[in-house]
C-alpha positions as CSV (number, residue, x, y, z in Angstrom):
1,X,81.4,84.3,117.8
2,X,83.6,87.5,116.4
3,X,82.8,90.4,118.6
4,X,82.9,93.2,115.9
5,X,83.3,97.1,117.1
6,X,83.3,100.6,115.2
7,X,86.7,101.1,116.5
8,X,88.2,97.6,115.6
9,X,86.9,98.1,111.9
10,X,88.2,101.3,111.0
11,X,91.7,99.9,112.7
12,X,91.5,97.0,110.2
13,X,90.0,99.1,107.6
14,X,93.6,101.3,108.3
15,X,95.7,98.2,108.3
16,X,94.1,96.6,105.1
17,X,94.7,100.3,103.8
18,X,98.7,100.4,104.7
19,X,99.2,97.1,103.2
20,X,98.2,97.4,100.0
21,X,99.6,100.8,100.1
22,X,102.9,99.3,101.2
23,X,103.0,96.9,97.7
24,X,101.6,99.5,95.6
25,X,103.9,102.6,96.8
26,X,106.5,100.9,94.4
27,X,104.3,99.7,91.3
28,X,104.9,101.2,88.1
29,X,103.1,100.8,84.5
30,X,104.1,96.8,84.3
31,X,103.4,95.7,87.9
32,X,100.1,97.4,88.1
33,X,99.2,96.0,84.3
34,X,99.5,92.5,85.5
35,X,96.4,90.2,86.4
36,X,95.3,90.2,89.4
37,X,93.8,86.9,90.8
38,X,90.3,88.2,90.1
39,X,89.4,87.4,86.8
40,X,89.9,90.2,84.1
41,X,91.4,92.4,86.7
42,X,94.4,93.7,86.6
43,X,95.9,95.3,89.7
44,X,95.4,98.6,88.3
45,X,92.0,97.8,88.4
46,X,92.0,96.8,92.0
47,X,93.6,99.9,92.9
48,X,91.2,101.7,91.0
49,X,88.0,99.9,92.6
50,X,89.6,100.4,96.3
51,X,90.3,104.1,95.7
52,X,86.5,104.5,94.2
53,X,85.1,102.9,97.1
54,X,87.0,105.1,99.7
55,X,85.3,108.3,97.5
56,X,81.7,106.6,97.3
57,X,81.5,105.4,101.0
58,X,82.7,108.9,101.5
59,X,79.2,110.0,99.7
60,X,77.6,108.0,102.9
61,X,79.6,109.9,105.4
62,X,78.5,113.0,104.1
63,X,74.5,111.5,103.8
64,X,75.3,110.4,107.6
65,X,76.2,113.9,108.8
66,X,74.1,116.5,106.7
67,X,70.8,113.7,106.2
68,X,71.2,114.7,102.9
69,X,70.7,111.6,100.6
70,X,73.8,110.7,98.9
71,X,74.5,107.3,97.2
72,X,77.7,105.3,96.8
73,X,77.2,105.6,93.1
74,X,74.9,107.2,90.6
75,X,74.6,103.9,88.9
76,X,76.3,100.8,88.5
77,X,77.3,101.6,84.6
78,X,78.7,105.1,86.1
79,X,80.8,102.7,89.2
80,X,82.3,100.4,85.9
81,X,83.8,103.4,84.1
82,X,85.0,105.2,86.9
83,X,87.4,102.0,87.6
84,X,88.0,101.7,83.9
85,X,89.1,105.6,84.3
86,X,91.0,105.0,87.5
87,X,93.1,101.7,86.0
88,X,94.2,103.7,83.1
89,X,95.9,106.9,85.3
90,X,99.9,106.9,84.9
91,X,101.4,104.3,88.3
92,X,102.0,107.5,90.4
93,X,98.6,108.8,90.0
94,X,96.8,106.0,90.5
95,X,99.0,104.9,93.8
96,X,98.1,108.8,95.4
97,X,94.3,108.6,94.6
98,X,94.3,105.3,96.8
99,X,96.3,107.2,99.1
100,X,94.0,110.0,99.1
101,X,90.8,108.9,99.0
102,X,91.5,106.6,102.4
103,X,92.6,110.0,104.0
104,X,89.7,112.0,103.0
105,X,87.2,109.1,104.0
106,X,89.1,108.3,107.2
107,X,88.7,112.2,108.0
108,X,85.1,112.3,107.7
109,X,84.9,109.2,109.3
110,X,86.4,110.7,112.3
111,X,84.7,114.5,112.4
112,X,81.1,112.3,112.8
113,X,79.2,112.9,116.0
114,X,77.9,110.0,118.1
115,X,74.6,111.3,116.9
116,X,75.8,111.0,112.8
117,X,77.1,107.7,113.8
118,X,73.5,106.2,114.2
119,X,72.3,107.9,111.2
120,X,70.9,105.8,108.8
121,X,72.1,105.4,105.2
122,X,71.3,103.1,102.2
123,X,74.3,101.1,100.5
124,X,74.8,100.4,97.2
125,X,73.0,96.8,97.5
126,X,70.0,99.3,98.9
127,X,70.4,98.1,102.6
128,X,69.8,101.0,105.1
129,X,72.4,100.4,107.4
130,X,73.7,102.8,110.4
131,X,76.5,105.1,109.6
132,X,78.7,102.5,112.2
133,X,78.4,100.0,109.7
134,X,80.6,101.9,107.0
135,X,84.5,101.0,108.5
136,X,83.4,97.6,108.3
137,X,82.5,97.5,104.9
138,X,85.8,99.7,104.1
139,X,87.6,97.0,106.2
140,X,86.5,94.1,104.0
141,X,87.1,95.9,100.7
142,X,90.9,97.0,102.0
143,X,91.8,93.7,103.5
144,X,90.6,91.2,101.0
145,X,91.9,93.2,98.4
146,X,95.5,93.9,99.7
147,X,95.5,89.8,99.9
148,X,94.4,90.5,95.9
149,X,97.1,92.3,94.8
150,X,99.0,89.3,95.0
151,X,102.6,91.5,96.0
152,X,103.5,88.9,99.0
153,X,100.6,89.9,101.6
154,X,98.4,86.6,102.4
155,X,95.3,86.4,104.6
156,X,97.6,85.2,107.5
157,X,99.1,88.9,107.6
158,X,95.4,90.2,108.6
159,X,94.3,90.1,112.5
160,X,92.5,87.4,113.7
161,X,89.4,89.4,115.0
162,X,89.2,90.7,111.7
163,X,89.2,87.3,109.9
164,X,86.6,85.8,112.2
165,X,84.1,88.5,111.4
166,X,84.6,87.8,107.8
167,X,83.6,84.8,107.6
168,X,80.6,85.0,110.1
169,X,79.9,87.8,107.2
170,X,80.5,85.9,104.4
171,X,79.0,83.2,105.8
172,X,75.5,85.0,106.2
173,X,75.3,85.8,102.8
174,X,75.8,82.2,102.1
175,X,73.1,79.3,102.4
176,X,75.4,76.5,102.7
177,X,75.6,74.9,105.8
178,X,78.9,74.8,108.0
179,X,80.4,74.0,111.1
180,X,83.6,75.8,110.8
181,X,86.6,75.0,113.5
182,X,90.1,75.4,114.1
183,X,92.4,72.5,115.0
184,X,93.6,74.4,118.4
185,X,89.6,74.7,118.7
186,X,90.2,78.7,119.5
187,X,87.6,79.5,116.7
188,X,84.4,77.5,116.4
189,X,80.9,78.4,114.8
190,X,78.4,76.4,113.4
191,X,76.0,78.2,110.7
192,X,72.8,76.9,109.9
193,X,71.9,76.6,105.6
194,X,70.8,74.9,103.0
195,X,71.4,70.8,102.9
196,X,73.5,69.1,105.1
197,X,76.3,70.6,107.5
198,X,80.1,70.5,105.8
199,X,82.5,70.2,108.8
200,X,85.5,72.2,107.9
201,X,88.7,72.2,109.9
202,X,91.2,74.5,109.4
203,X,93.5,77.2,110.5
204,X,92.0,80.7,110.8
205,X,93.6,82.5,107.6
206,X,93.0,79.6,105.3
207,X,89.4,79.4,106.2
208,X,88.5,82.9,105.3
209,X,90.3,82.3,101.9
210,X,88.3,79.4,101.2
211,X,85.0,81.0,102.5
212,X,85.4,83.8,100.4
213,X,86.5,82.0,97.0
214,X,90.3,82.6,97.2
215,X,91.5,79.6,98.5
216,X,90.1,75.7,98.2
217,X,90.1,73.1,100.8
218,X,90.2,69.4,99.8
219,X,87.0,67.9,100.7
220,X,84.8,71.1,101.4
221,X,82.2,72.7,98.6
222,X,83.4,74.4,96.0
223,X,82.8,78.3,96.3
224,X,82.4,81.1,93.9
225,X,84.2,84.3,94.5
226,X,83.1,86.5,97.2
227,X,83.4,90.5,97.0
């Protein structure tokens, strides 16, 4: 079982952060207009949907350390046009409000008091969730999506900590049942669900792209996308 901490999150949340940064620093108009592997997405509009979600889980740090009640998103129509606003910024703009936004959010992230930490707030799926539960989510959303981008980073390039407690996470959401193993038998976890177990075997990086819809594996369920 992953062992996830606050600290270990927001440093994957900042790793997931400088490598999509370290593709995008050099995207103009023409890289950033072609697809992405998520469908009808272009990687302007993954840029656009990571820089919005450094700003709205930046509305939570601010519910977590004033109590004032402050959602990701004023609605899920109002979420939609802001990345259809976002994707359409000139390359350079675009690349800095990704920049910026994970600055601003790390910043708050790190003026919270242990008290603000433990503060409850309510995410945009409506789950009340403590404040300590935020890098995680930013971690997920960074790391998955720098894989995304599709500009030469692969899950293999993300720490293994990081991809164990992804898919214990994606795996909870799930109601499939698993036993999921490495051959070197360094990572093994057997998730109860729906039906009867699907042993898969293999290596670390390839099972959190086929857990969360990136990547098949001959033999194992087919899964939708995932985040």
């Amino acid at each position: 079982m992953s062992t996830r901490t606050t600290a270990g999150a927001l440093d994957w949340a900042a790793r997931g952060t400088r490598l999509f940064l370290a593709a995008a620093e050099g995207f103009g108009p023409v890289e950033y207009a072609a697809p992405s592997p998520l469908p009808g997405w272009s990687r302007a509009h993954l840029a656009a949907h990571l820089a919005a979600n450094a700003d709205a889980l930046g509305n939570l740090v601010h519910w977590a350390a004033t109590g004032e009640p402050t959602p990701m998103y004023a609605s899920a129509a109002q979420r939609l046009a802001g990345i259809e606003r976002g994707r359409a910024l000139p390359a350079a703009e675009l690349t800095a409000w990704v920049r910026e936004s994970a600055e601003r959010l790390t910043a708050g992230l790190d003026a919270l008091t242990p008290e603000q930490w433990q503060a409850p707030v309510v995410t945009a799926q409506g789950r009340t969730v403590p404040a300590t539960e935020l890098p995680w989510m930013r971690a997920r959303e960074a790391c998955v999506h720098a894989v995304d981008l599709a500009a030469g980073v692969t899950f293999a390039d993300l720490p293994d900590g990081f991809l164990a407690a992804l898919c214990e996470d994606v795996l909870a959401k799930r109601a499939t049942a698993f036993v999921l193993r490495t051959p070197d038998g360094g990572y093994e976890r057997d998730f109860p669900g729906d039906g009867e177990q699907v042993v898969v075997e293999a290596e670390l990086p390839l099972l959190a792209a086929y857990l969360t819809g990136r990547q098949h594996i001959e033999g194992a369920p087919v899964l939708g996308p995932w985040l």
